[in-house]
C-alpha positions as CSV (number, residue, x, y, z in Angstrom):
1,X,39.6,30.9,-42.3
2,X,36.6,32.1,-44.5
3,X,33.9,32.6,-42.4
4,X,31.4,33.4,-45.0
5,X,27.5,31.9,-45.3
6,X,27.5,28.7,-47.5
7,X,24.6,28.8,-49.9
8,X,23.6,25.4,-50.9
9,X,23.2,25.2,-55.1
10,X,22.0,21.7,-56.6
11,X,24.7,20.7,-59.3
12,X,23.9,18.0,-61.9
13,X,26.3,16.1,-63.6
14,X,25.6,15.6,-67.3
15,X,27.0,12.6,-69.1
16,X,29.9,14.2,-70.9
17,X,31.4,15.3,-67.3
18,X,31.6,11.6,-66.1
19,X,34.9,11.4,-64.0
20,X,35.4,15.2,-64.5
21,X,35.6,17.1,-60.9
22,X,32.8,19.4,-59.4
23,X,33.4,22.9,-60.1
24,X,35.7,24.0,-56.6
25,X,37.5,26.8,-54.8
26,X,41.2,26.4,-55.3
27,X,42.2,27.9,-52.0
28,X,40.4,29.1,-48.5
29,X,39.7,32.5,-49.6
30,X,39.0,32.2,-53.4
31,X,36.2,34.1,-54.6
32,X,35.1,32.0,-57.7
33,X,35.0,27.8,-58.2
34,X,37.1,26.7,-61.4
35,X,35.5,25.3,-64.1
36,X,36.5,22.9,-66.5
37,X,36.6,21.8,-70.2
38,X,34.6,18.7,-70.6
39,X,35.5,17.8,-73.8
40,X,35.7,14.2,-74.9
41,X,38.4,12.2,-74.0
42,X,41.3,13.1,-76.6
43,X,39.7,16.0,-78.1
44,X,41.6,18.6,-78.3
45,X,40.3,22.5,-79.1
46,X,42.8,24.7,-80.5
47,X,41.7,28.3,-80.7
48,X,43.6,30.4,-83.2
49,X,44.5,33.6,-82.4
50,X,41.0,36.1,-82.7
51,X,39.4,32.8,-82.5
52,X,36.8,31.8,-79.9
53,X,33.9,28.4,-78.6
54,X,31.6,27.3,-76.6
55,X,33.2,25.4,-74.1
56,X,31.1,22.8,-72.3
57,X,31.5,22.1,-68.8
58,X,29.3,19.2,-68.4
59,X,27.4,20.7,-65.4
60,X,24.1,22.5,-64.9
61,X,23.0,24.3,-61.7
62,X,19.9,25.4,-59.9
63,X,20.5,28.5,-58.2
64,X,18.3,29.9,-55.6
65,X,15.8,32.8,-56.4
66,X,17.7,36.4,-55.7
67,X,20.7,34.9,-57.0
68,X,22.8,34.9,-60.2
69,X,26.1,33.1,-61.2
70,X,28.8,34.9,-63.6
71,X,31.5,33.5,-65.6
72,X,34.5,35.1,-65.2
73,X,38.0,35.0,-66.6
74,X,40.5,33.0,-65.0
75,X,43.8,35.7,-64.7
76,X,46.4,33.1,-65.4
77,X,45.0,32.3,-68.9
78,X,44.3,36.1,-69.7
79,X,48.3,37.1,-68.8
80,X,50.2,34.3,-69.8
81,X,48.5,33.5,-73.2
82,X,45.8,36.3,-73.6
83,X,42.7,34.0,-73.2
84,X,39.8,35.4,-71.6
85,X,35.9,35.0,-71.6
86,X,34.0,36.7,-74.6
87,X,31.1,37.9,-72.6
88,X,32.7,38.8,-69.8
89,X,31.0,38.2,-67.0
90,X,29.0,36.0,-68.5
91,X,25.6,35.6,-66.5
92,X,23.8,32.7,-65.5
93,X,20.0,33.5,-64.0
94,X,18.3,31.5,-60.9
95,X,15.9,30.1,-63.7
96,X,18.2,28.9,-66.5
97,X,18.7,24.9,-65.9
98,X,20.9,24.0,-68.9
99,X,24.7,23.5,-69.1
100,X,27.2,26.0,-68.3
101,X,29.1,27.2,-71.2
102,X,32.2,29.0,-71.2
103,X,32.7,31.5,-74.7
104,X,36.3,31.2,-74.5
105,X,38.3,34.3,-77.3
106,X,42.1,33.8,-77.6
107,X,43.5,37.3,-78.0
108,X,47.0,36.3,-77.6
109,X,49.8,35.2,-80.7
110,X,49.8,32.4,-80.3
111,X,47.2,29.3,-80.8
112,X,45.8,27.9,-77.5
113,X,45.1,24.1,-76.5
114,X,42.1,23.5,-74.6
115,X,42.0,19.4,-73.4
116,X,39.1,17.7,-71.4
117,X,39.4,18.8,-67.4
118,X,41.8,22.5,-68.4
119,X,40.4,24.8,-66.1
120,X,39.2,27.3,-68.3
121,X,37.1,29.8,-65.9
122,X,35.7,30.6,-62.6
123,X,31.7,30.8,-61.2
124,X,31.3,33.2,-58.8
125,X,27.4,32.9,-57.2
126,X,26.2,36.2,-56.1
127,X,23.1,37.7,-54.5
128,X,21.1,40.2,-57.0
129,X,19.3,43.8,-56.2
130,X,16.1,44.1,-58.2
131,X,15.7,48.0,-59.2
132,X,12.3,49.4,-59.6
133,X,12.6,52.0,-62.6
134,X,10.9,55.5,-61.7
135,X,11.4,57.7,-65.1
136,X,12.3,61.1,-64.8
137,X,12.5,64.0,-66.6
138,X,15.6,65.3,-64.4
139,X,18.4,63.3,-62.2
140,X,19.9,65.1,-59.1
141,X,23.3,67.1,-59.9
142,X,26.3,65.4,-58.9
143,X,29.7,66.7,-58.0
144,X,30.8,63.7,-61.7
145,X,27.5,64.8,-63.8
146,X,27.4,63.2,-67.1
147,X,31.2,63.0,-67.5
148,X,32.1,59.3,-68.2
149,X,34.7,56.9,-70.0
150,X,37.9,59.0,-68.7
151,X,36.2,62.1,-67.9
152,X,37.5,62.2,-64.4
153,X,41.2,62.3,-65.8
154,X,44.6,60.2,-65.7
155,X,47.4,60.0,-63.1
156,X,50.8,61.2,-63.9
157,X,51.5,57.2,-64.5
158,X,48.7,56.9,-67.1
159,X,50.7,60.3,-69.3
């Protein structure tokens, strides 16, 4: 059982999402709530390969200050037909009150159906560290330094 705090976010329900279902967790222990199309009734949206949209959702959200919401790929989607999310994670800030979009990209080979209620990604809400920036003219040495994108090597599998 997923003992976890429960943060209470307001959701409003825009007229396009009439009848759709409220964003939700798909099992006890999921980390992000699914999020569907919410197209128009019969609409279909076929993204050709290298191809991506907007997705509405239907749905906006107030979030609490110190937080932030990200759209996130749903994996299914990505490994069976190589759809993801463009932006990926797309961010939503406490103070942005309009509709949640979803920039769907089909990088499969094949075109991809999207139909009102597909669940096309997932919202996970999390809490968010401000930084304050103190500029420097030197960082401390570390054992990594500036070594970056691969620098620390690959594992006999990766040869």
């Amino acid at each position: 059982m997923n003992n976890s705090p429960v943060l209470q976010v307001k959701i409003k329900r825009l007229a396009h999402a009439e009848g759709l279902q409220l964003p939700d967790y798909h099992s006890e222990d999921a980390a992000g709530l699914d999020l569907v199309a919410a197209l128009a009734s019969g609409v279909e949206l076929v993204l050709e390969p290298g191809e991506r949209a907007l997705i509405p959702t239907g749905f906006a959200i107030e979030l609490p200050s110190g937080y932030e919401a990200q759209i996130r790929p749903r994996s299914g989607l990505a490994h069976k037909f190589g759809v993801t999310v463009l932006n990926s994670p797309g961010t939503i800030d406490a103070d942005y009150r309009g509709e949640i979009g979803v920039i769907l990209i089909n990088l499969g080979d094949r075109p991809f159906s999207v139909v009102r209620g597909a669940r096309v990604a997932q919202l996970v809400v999390s809490a968010v560290a401000r930084v304050a920036l103190t500029e420097s003219a030197a960082l401390a040495d570390s054992a990594r330094g500036a070594g970056g994108f691969g620098s620390t090597g690959m594992g006999r599998e990766e040869k």
